[in-house]
MDTraj code that builds the backbone (N, CA, C; nanometers):
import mdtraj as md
import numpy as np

residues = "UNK UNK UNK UNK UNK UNK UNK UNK UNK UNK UNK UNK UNK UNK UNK UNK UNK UNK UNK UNK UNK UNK UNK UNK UNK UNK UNK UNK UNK UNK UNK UNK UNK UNK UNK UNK UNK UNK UNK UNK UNK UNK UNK UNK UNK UNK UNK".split()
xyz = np.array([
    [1.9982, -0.1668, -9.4189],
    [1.9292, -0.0994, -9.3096],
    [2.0283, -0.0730, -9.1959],
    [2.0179, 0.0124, -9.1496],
    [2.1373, 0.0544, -9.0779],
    [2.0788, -0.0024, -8.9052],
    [2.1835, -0.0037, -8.8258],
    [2.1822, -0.1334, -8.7051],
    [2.1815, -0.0599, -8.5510],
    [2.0742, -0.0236, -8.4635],
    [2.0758, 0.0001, -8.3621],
    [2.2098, -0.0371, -8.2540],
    [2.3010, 0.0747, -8.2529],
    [2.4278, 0.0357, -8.1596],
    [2.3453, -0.0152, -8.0199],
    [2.2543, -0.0005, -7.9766],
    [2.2311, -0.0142, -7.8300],
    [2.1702, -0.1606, -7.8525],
    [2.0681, -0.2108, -7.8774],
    [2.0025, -0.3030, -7.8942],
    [2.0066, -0.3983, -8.0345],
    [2.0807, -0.3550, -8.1237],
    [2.1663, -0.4227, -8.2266],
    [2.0411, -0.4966, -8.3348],
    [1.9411, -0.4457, -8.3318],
    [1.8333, -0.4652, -8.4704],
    [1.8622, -0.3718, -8.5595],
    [1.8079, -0.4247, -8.6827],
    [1.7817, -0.3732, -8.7858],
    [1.6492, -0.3113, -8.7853],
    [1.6648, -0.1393, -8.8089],
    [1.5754, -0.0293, -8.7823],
    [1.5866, 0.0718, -8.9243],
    [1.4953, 0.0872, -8.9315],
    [1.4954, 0.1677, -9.1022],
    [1.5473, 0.3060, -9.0554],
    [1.5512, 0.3976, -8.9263],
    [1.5634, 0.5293, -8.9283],
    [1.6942, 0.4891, -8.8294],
    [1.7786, 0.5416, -8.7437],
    [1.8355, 0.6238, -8.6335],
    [1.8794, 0.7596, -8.5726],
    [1.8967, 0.7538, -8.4897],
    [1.9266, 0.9225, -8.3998],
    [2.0573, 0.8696, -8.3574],
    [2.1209, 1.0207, -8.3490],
    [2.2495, 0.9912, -8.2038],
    [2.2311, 1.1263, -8.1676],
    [2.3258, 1.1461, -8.0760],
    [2.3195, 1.3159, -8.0283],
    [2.4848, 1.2495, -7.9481],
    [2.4594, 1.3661, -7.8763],
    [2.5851, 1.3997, -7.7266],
    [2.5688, 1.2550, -7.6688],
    [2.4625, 1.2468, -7.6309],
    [2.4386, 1.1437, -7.4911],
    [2.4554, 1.0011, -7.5527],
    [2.4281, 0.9528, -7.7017],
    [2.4827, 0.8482, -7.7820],
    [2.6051, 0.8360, -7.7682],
    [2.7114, 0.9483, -7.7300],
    [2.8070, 0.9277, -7.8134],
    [2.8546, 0.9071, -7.9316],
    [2.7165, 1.0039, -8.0252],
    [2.6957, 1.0200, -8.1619],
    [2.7183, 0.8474, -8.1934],
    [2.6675, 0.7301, -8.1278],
    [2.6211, 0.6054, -8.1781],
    [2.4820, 0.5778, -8.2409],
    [2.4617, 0.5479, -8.3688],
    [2.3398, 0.5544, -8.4017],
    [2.2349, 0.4486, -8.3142],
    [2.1291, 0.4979, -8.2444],
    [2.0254, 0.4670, -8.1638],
    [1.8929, 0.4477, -8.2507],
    [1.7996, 0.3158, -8.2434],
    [1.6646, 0.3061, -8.2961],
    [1.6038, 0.4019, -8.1752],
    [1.4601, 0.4122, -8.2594],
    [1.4026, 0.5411, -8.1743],
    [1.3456, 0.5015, -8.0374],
    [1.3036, 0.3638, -7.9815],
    [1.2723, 0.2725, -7.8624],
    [1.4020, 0.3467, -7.8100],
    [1.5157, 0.3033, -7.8209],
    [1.6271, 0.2968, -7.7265],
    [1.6500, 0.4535, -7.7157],
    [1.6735, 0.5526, -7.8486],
    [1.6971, 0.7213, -7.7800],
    [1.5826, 0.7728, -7.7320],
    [1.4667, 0.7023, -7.7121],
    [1.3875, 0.7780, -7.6660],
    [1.3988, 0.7129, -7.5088],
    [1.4081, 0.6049, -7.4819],
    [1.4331, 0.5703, -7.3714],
    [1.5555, 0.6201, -7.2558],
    [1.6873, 0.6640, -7.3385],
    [1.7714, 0.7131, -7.2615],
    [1.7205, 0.8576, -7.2326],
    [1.6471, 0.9277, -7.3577],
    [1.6224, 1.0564, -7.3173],
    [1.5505, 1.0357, -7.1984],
    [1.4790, 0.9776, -7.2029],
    [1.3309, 0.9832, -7.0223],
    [1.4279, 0.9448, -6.9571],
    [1.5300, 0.8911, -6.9221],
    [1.6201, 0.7954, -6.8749],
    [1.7024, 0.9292, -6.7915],
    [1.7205, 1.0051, -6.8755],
    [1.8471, 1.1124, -6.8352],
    [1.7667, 1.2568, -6.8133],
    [1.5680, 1.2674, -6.8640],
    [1.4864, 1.3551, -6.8101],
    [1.4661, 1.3605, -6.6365],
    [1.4238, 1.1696, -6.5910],
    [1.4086, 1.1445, -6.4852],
    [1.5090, 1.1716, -6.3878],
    [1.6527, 1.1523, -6.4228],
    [1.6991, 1.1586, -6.3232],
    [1.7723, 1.3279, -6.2985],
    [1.7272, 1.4055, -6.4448],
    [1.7596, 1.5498, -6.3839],
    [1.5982, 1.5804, -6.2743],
    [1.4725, 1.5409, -6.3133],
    [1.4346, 1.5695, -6.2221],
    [1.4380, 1.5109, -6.0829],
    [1.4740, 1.4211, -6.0168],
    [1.4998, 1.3500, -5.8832],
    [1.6494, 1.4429, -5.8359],
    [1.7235, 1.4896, -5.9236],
    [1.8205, 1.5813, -5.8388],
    [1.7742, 1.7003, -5.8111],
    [1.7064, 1.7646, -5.8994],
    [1.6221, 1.8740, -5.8497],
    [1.5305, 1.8914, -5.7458],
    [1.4499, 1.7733, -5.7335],
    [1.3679, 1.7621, -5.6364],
    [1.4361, 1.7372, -5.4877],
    [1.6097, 1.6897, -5.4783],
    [1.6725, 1.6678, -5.3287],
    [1.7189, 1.7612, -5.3296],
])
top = md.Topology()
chain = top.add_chain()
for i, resn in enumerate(residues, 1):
    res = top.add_residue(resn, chain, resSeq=i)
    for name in ("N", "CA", "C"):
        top.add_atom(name, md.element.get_by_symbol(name[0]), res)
traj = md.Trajectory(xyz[None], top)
């Protein structure tokens, strides 16, 4: 089973993209950086 780089469990699927640093991510953790990096494009938009 392949091993969440961020949080380091054993997860049957992973993602990476750009923002991984093409590190394979369980879906808790890339979905979390995505809102992570949604939120803070919107708070620059909004100043």
């Amino acid at each position: 089973m392949p091993i969440c780089a961020k949080c380091s469990n054993d997860v049957k699927k992973v993602y990476d993209c750009d923002h991984t640093n093409l590190e394979e991510y369980c879906v808790e953790c890339y979905t979390e950086l995505h809102y992570y990096l949604t939120e803070k494009n919107t708070e620059d938009v909004n100043c």
